[in-house]
N, C-alpha and C positions, 0 to 999 in steps of 0.2 A: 382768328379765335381758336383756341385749341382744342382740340376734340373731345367729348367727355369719356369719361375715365367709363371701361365695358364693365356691363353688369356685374354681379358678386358672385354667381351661381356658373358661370361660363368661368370664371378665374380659378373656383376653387377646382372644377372640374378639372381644368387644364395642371393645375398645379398637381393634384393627385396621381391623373394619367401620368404625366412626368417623371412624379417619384417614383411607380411604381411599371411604369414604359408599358403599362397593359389596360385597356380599357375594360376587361374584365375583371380585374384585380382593384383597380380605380370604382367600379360599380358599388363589391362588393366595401369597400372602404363609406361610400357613401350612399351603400343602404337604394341602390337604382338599379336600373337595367344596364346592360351595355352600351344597348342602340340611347340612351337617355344621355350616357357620356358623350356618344360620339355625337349625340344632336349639340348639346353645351359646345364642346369644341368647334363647330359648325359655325353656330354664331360667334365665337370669339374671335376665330379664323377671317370673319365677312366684317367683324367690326373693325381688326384693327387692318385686312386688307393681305394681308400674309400668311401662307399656310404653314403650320406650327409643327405638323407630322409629318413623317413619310410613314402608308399604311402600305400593308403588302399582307399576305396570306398567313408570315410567321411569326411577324415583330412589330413593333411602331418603333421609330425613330426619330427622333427631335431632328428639324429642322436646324438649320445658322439660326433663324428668327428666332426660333422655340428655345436654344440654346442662350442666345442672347435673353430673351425675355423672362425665363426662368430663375435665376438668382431675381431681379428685384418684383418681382412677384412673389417668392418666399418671404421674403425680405418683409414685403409690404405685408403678408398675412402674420408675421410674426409681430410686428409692431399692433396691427388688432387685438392678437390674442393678449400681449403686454396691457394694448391701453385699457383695454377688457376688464381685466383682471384686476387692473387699480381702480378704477371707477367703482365694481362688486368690491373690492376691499374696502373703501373708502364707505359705501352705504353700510359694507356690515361693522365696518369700526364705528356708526351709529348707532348697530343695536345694542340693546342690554339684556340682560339673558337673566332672568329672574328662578331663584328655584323656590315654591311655595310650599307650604300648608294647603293642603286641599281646600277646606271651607275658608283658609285665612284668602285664596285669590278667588273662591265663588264668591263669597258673601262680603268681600271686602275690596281685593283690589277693581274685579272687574263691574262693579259697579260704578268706579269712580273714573275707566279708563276716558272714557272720552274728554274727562276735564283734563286728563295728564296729555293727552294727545294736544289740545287744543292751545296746551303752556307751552309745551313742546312736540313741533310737528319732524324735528328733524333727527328724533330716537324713535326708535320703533320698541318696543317691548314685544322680549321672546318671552312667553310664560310655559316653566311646566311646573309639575305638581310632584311632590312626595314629601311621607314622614320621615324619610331619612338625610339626615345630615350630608350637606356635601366634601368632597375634597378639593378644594380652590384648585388642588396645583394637578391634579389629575381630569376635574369633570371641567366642562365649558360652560360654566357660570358664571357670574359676574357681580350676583348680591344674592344672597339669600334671605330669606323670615325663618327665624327659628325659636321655636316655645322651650324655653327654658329659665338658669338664672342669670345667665349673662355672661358666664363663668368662660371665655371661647379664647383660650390661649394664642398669641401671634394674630387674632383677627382683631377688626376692628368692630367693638357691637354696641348699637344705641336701641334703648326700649323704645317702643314706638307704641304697644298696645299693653296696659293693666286689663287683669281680666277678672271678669265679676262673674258667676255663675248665679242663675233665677230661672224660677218655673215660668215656661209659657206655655202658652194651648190657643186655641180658632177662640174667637170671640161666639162662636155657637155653642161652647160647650159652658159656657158662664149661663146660659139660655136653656140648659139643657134638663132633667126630673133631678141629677147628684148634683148635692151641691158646694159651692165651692167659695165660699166666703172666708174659711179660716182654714190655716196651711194641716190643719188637723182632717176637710174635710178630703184631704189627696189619697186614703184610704178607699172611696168611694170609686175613685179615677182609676185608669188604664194609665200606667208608670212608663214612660218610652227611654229608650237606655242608650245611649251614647256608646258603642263599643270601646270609643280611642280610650274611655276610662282606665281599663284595664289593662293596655299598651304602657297608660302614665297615672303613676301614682299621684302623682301632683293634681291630677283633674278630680275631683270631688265627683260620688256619686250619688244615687237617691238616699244611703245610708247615712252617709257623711253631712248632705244635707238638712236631711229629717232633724239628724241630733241638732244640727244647729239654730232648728227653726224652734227643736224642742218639743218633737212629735215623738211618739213612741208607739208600738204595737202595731207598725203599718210593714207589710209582706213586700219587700222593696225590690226583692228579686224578680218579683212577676214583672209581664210584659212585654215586649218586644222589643230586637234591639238593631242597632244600624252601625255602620260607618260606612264614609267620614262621618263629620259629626253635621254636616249640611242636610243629610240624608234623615236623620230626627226631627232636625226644625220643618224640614218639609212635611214631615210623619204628622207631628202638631200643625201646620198649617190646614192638613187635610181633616184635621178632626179627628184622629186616630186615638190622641188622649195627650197626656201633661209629658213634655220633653224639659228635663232640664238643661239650658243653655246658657250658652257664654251672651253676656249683655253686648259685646261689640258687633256679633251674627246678626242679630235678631232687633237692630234697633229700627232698621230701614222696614221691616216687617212689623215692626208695633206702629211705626209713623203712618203706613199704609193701611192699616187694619184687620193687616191680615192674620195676627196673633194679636194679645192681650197680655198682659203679665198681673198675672193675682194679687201675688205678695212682693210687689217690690221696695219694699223694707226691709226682707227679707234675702236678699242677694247678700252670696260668698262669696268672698274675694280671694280669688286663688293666690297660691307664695308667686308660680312662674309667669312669667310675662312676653309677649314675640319681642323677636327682638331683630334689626335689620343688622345684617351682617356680612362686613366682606373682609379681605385682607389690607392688610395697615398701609400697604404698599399703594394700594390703591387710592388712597383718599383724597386724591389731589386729581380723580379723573371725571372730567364734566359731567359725563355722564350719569356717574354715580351723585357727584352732587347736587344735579339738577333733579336726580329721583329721589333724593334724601328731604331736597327741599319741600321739596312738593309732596311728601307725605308726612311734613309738619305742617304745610298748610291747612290739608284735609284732616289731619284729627284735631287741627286751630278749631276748624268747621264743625268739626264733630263735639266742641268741650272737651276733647281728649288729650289738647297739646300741652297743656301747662304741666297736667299730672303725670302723663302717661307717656313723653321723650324725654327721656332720662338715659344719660351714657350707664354702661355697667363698670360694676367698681372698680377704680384706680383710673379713670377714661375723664376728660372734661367734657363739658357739653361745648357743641359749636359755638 
């Protein structure tokens, strides 16, 4: 029967001493003592039967053995670091690397993560967050969400989210001395402001809305303001007063009861829309397709599919 192969910690040792024909130099290569090199070398020496150094007071010197043994022990650690490498290459050509909307991966994707894991256990989602656009061919992303018209030259973009904007507030403030039965009584309320308004024209604010409800003489500037925009729906969760939101945030939060929406006959429906977005080159890569698909399931789920995945103009639908 042939001997088993000596531990991993005695070979790397030896291989380093070798390279570097110093057990102090080998130490510091590998973050140890001296005497911890020369114990590794000990046992290597005792398992395979043959001593590998000549030590003396000024040098170490390879042995015939240690000579002999040394190429296919490189050898063999370089093949590691190879298979190494493609194994981690191979898991991260599973991930997909998402660049988000702030409230678009709070309040939307990552509540629905474990159903996208559970379709697919063999992509990993990287998520990070910003309002700014990415550049495909510079940053390491791989799809993005982008609220806009769809207008995204050389990429590929399908609407995935229409977006309605409507007052909500706690269901304690419906309970509360003001009252709040007609969008006329929102004079009465504390006004909570969405900062991203002012970043994007296209987001309607308490002013934009008022006219549209038909309200007039209401002080729309007062109040307090937030962003992202996750950060107001929380504000109105907590009772703080009337936030106006996007209907897609706050749906899982009205099913819950953790908010209420007043006037919903009353919701604006914004021109922009998110839209998922990658490069044209890409479209034929699993991964992205299996993330494409499965967030037409989920707005299938939500009553959002039919209206709201729509390619941008001159694009066909899948």
């Amino acid at each position: 029967m042939p001997r088993p192969i000596p531990p991993l910690n005695p070979l790397r040792a030896f291989e380093v001493a070798a390279r570097h024909l110093s057990f102090t130099r080998a130490a510091e290569e590998l973050c140890v003592t001296p005497s911890a090199v020369s114990h590794q070398i000990k046992v290597l020496e005792d398992n395979l039967g043959v001593p590998l150094f000549v030590r003396d007071s000024k040098s170490l010197i390879l042995t015939s053995a240690g000579k002999a043994y040394l190429p296919g022990v490189q050898e063999a650690f370089r093949q590691l670091v190879q298979a190494t490498y493609r194994v981690q290459r191979e898991r991260q050509m599973q991930a997909l690397k998402l660049n988000l909307p702030p409230t678009f991966a709070v309040k939307w994707l990552i509540p629905r993560m474990k159903r996208f894991k559970a379709r697919h256990p063999e992509i990993d989602l990287r998520v990070s967050t910003t309002k700014n656009m990415s550049d495909f061919e510079r940053d390491d992303v791989d799809v993005e969400v982008r609220y806009g018209r769809g207008d995204y030259p050389g990429l590929h973009a399908e609407r995935c989210l229409a977006v309605e904007v409507t007052p909500v507030c706690s269901p304690a403030l419906l309970d509360g001395a003001a009252p709040l039965a007609r969008a006329d009584d929102l004079r009465h309320h504390t006004l909570l402001h969405d900062d991203s308004t002012y970043d994007d024209v296209s987001n309607p604010d308490w002013a934009t809305w008022m006219a549209h409800a038909g309200v007039s003489g209401v002080d729309t500037s007062r109040g307090p303001s937030f962003w992202p925009s996750h950060l107001v729906i929380d504000a109105a969760i907590d009772g703080l007063g009337v936030a106006l939101a996007k209907r897609n945030w706050v749906r899982r939060d009205i099913a819950a009861g953790r908010l209420v929406e007043p006037f919903p006959d009353l919701a604006l429906r914004i021109e922009f829309s998110y839209f998922l977005v990658y490069p044209e080159e890409r479209e034929s890569d699993p991964r992205i397709q299996a993330f494409a698909a499965w967030v037409r399931e989920e707005l299938a789920r939500d009553g959002d599919g039919e209206d709201a995945w729509q390619d941008s103009p001159g694009k066909q639908k899948p």
